[in-house]
C-alpha positions as CSV (number, residue, x, y, z in Angstrom):
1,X,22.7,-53.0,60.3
2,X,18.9,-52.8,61.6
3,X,18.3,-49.5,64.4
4,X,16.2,-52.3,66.3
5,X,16.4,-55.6,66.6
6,X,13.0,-56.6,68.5
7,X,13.1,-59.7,71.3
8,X,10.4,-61.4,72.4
9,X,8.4,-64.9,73.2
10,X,6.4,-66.7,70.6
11,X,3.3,-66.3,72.3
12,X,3.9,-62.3,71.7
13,X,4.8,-62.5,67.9
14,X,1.7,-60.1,67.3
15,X,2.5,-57.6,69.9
16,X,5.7,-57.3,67.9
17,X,4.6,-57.3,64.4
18,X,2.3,-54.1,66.1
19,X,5.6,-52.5,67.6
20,X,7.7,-53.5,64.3
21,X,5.2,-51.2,62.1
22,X,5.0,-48.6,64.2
23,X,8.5,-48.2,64.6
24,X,9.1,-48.7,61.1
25,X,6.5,-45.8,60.3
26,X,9.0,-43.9,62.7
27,X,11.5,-44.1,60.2
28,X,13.7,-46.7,61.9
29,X,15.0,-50.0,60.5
30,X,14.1,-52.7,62.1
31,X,14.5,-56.3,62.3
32,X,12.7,-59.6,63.8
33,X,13.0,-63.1,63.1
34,X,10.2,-63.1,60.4
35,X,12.8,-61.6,58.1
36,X,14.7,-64.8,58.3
37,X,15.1,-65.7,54.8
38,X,14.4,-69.6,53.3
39,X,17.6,-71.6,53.8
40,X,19.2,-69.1,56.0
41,X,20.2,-70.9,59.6
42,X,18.1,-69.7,62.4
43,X,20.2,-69.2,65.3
44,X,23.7,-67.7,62.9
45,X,21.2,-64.9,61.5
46,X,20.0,-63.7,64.8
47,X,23.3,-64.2,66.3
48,X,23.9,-62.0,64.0
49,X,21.9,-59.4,63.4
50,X,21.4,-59.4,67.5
51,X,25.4,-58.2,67.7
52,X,24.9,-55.5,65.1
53,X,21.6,-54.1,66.1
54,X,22.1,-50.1,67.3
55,X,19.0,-51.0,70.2
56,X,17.9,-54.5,71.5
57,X,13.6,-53.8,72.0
58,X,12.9,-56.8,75.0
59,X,9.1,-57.5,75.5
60,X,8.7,-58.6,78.7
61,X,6.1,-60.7,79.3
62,X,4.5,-63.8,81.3
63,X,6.0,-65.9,78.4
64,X,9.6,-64.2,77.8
65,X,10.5,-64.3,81.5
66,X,10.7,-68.0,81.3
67,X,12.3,-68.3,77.8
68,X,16.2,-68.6,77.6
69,X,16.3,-67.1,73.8
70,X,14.7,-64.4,75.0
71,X,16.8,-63.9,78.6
72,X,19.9,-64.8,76.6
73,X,19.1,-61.6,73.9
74,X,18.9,-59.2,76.7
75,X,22.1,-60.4,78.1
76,X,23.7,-59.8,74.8
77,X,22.4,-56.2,74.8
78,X,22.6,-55.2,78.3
79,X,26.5,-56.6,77.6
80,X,26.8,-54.3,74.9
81,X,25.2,-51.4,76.4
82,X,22.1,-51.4,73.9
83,X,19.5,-53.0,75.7
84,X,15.9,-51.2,75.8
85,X,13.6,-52.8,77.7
86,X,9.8,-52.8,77.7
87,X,7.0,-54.1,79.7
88,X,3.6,-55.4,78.4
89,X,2.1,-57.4,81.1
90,X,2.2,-57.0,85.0
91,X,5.3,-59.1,85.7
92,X,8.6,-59.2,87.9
93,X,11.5,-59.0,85.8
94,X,14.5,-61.8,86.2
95,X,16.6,-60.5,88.6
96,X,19.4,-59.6,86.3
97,X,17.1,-57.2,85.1
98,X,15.5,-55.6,87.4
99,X,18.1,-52.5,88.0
100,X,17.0,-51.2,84.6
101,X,14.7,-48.8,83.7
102,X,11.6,-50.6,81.3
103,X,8.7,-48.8,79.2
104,X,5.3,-49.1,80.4
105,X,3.7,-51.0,77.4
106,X,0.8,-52.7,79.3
107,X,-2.1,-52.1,77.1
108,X,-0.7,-50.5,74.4
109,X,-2.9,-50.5,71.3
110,X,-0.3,-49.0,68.8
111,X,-0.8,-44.9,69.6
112,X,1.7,-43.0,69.3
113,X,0.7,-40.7,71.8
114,X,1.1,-43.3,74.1
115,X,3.4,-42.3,77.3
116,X,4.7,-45.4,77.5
117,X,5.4,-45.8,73.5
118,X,7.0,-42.4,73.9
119,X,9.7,-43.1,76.9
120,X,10.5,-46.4,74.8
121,X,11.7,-44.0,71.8
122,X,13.5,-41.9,73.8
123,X,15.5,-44.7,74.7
124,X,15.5,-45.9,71.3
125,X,16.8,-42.8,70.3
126,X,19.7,-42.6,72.7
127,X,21.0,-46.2,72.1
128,X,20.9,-45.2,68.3
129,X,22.1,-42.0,68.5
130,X,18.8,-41.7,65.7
131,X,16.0,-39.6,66.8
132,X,12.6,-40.6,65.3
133,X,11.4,-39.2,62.0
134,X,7.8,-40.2,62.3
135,X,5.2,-37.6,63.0
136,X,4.0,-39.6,65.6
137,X,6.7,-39.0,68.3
138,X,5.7,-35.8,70.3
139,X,8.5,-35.4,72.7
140,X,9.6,-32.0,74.1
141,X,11.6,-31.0,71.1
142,X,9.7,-32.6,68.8
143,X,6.2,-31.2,69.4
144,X,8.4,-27.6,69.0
145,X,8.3,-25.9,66.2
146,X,12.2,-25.9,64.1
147,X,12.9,-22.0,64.8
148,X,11.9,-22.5,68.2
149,X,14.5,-25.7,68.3
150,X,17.1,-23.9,67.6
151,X,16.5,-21.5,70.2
152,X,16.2,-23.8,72.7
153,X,19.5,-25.7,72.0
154,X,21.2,-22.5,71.7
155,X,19.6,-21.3,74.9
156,X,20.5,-24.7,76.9
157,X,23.8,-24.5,75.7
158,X,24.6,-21.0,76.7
159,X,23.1,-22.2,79.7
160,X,25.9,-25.1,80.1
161,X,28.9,-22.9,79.6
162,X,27.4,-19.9,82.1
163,X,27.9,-22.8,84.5
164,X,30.9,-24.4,83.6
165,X,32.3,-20.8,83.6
166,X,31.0,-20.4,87.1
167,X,31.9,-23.7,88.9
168,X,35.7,-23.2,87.2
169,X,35.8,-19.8,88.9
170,X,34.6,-20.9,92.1
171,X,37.0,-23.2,92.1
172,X,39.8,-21.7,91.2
173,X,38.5,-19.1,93.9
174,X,38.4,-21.8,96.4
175,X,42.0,-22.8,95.7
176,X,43.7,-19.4,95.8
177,X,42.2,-19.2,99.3
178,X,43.2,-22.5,100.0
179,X,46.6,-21.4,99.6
180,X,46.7,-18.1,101.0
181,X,45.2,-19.5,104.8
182,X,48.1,-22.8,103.9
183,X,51.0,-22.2,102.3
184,X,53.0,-24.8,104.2
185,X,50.6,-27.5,102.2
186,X,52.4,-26.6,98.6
187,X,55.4,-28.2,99.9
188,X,53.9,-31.2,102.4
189,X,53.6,-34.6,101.2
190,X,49.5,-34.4,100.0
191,X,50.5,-31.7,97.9
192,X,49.0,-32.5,94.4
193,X,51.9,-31.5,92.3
194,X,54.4,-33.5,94.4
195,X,52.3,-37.2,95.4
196,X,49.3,-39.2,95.8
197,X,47.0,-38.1,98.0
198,X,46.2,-40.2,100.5
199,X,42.8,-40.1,103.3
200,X,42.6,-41.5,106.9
201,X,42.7,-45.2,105.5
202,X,45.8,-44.5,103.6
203,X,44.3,-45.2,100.5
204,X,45.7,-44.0,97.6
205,X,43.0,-41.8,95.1
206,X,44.2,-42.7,91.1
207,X,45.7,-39.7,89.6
208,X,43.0,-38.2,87.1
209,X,44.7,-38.0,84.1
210,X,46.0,-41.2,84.0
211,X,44.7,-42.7,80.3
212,X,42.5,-46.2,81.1
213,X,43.0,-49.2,78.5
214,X,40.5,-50.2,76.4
215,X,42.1,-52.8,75.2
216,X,40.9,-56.3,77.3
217,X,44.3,-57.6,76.4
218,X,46.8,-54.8,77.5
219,X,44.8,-54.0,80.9
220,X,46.4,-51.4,82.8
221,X,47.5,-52.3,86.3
222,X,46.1,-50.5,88.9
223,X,48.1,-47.9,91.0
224,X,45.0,-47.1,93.3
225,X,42.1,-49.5,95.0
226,X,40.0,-46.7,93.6
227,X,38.9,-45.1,90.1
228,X,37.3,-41.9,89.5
229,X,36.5,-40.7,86.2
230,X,34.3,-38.6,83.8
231,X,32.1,-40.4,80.9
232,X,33.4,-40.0,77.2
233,X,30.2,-39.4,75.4
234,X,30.2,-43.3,74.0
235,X,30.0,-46.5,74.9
236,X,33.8,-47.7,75.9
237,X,35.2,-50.5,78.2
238,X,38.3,-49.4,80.7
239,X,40.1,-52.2,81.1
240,X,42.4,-52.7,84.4
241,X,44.0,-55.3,86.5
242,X,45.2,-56.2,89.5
243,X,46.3,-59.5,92.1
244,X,43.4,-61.0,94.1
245,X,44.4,-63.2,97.1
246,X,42.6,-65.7,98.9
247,X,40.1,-63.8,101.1
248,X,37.1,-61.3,100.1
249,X,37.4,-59.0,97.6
250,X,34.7,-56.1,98.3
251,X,33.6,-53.6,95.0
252,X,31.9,-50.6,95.6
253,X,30.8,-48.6,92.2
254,X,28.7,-45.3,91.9
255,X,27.7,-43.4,89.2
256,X,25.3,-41.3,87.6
257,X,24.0,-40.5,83.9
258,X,22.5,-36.9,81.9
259,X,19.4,-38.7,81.0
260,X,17.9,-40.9,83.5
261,X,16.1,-42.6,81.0
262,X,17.0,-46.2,80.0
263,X,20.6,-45.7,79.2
264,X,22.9,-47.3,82.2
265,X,24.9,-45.6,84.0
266,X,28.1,-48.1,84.6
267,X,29.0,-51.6,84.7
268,X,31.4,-53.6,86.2
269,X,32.8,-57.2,85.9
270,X,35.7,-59.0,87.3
271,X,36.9,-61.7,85.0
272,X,39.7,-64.2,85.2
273,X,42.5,-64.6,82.3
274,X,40.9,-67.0,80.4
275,X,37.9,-63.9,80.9
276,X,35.4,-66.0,82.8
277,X,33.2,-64.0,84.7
278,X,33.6,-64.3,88.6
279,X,31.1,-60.8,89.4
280,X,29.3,-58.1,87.8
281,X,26.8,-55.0,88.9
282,X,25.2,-52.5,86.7
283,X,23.2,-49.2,88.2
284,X,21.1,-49.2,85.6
285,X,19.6,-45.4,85.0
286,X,19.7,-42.3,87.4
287,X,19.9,-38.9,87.1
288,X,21.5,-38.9,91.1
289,X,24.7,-40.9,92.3
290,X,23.4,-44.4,92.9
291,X,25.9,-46.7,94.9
292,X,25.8,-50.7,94.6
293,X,28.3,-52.8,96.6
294,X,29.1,-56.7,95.5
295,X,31.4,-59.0,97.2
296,X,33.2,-62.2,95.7
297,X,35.6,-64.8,97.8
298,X,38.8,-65.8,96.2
299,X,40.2,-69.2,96.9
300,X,43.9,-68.7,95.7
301,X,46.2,-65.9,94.3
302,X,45.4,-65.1,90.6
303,X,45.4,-62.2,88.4
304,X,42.0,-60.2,88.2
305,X,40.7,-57.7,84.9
306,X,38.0,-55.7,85.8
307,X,36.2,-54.2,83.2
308,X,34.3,-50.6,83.7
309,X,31.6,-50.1,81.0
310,X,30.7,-46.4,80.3
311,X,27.6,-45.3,78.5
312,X,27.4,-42.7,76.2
313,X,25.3,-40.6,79.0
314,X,27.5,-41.3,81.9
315,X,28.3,-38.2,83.6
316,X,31.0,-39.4,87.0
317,X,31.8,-42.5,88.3
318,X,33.7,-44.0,91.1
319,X,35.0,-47.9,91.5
320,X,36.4,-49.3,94.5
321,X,38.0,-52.3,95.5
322,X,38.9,-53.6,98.5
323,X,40.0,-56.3,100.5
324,X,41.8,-59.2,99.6
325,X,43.5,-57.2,96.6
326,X,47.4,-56.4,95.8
327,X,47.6,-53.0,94.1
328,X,50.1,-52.1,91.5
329,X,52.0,-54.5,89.3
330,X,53.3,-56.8,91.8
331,X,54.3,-60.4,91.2
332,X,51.8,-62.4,88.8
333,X,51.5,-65.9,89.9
334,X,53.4,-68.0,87.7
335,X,50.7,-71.0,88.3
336,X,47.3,-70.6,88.4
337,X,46.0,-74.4,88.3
């Protein structure tokens, strides 16, 4: 299993051998198609090694943006939540693409100072969950010295429970005096020990500690048009369904990640059950709640699976649906021709 598996168009192949060494002085593995061995079969290996790979490196160029190996390889990753994506001409991105987050590579000569270089190993680093050994890399916590490290790490997490500590006590605070000004509320129907809670439009909010499944062929039916939920540190599917009927069906998603680097911050896609894809949206990298809202029509009644993809930086997310959409598990259409 290679830490990078590097994409790109012919007409780049020396822009890569470049990128290949200098990673590879990084201490990463890495792997490109002139490591195809005599005999092998072209298209099995990188099929192959492309589904393996802990990062997918995309060069995006005037020549890659029109080739279908290269579009289908960044499909591939960006499906599996490894894609890292770099620029090294002045181009616009397909539009599949252009949501995430690419290095700045134009005019790279190989330094590893370079700022550009330097954002692409952070990503690198975050899809692999490697950091780079090379001397070259001077982020942050690289370019400080290993006592110093330490400190830092210690000092960032003392930092992160001060405020957990804080936000749990403010909360807590908050509900005590919610409860002192309403005691009547303990008892009423929005109560959150005795029923949903439900807003002005009467839609039901999914109960928190509900356990998603992430497993495509058990998915969970919904009980709520809308999801809220916390990342899990990984990259993980959620798998739910529910019963579309003829009409609109609306899906709003938002989310954010810790990083804002290249790491995306949620996906979704709507499927059928034979798992053809009928919509998907990706926010791509932020550091602040980003919203995108798709809409699909339905021509007849048929069972949905939505799949929510988490990366390992999400921090929140929300997923709505709406519209033409039967919640809970209702009657599944016994024909679906």
């Amino acid at each position: 299993m290679s830490d990078i598996f590097i994409s790109y168009a012919n007409e780049d192949r020396e822009q890569a051998r470049l990128l290949a060494e200098v990673f590879e002085s990084h201490g990463w593995s890495v792997w490109w198609d002139r490591k195809i061995k005599t005999g092998q079969t072209f298209d099995q290996v990188i099929e192959h090694e492309l589904e393996i790979a802990k990062s997918v490196v995309v060069l995006w160029s005037k020549y890659s943006i029109t080739s279908e190996w290269v579009k289908n390889e960044a499909a591939v990753a960006a499906e599996r939540g490894v894609l890292v994506p770099a620029l090294i001409d002045n181009i616009k991105l397909p539009l599949e693409f252009r949501r995430r987050q690419s290095a700045d590579l134009i005019g790279w000569d190989g330094k590893h100072l370079h700022e550009g270089f330097q954002a692409l190993c952070d990503g690198i680093g975050i899809a692999t969950d490697i950091k780079s050994k090379g001397a070259g890399h001077t982020s942050f916590i690289a370019r400080t010295s290993i006592p110093h490290r330490k400190k830092l790490r210690w000092f960032f997490y003392g930092l992160t429970v001060i405020i957990a500590v804080v936000s749990f006590g403010l909360y807590k605070n908050s509900q005590f005096f919610q409860q002192q000004d309403t005691p009547e509320i303990a008892n009423s129907e929005i109560s959150l020990t005795s029923g949903p809670i439900r807003d002005n439009n009467q839609q039901t909010k999914i109960d928190t500690n509900d356990i998603p499944s992430t497993n495509i062929d058990e998915p969970k039916w919904l009980s709520s048009n809308e999801i809220r939920g916390e990342g899990t540190g990984e990259h993980v599917s959620h798998y739910y369904t529910f019963i579309a009927e003829p009409g609109t069906v609306k899906v709003t998603a938002d989310a954010k990640n810790g990083f804002g680097g290249i790491a995306n911050a949620l996906g979704v896609v709507l499927m059928d059950m034979d798992a053809n894809k009928l919509l998907e949206l990706n926010l791509g990298n932020t550091k602040i709640d980003k919203r995108v809202v798709e809409r699909i029509k339905i021509n007849r009644q048929q069972q949905i699976i939505m799949r929510i993809l988490l990366d390992k930086v999400t921090i929140d997310y929300m997923v709505r649906v709406e519209g033409a959409v039967n919640i809970g598990p209702v009657h599944v259409p016994s024909n679906n021709n």
